[in-house]
Every structure is written in structure tokens, then in C-alpha cells.
N, C-alpha and C positions, 0 to 999 in steps of 0.2 A: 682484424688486422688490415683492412683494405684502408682505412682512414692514416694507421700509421704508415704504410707503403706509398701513399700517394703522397702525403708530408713532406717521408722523409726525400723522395723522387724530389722533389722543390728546393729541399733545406741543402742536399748534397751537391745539389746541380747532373746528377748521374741520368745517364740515358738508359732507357725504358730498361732495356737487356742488361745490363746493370743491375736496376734495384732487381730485376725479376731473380738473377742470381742470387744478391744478397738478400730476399727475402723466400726463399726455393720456390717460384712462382714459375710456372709450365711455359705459360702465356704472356710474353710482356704486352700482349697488346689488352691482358687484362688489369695492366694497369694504367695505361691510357683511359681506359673505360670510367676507372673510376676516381682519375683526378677529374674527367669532364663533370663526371655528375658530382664530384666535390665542387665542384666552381659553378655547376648551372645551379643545383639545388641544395648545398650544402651537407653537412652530416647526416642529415636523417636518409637522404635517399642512396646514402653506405649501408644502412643498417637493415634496409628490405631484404626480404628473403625469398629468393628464387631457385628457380629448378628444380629437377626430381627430388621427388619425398625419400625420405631416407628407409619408409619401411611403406614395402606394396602394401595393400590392403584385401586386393583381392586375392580370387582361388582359380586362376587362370593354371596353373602348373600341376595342379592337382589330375592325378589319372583315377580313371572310370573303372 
């Protein structure tokens, strides 16, 4: 979704709080983020996957 949010941010002329509305984004400064890296490095550096894993692996919660 970050490819068509950053777009559509362009196509609308809408400011950042704006599209973060119409796209229900937290953070409009998350889409700042990723028009820059649409314009330094193109689509593919949209498509990276970052941040926490979505399932721990370890047994840190586990009681003795």
C-alpha cells in the first residue's frame, strides 16, 4: 500500500495528514518516508520488509 499512498499524495496534491486520513495511516510522517525512498530509490526500496517479526521464536515467557 505504501507505493499507492505515496502516488496517490502526488496525483491529489494533498498534504501528508491528508492522505494519512484517507489512507487510515497513524503516522503521516510515514508517508513522507516513503515518497523519499520512492524518488531516491524507486519501488523496490517500498517493497523491503522491516521491523519486528511477527511471531517471536523464542522461550523467554516460558515459567520454570
Amino acid at each position: 500500500m505504501s507505493k499507492k499512498t505515496a502516488t496517490g499524495k502526488k496525483q491529489h496534491r494533498a498534504s501528508y495528514l491528508q492522505t494519512a486520513l484517507r489512507f487510515d495511516i497513524s503516522n503521516p510522517g510515514t508517508i513522507a518516508n516513503w515518497q523519499r525512498k520512492l524518488k531516491e530509490r524507486g519501488v523496490e526500496a517500498l517493497l523491503t520488509r522491516r521491523g519486528r517479526a511477527k511471531y517471536m521464536t523464542t522461550n523467554h515467557n516460558r515459567q520454570s
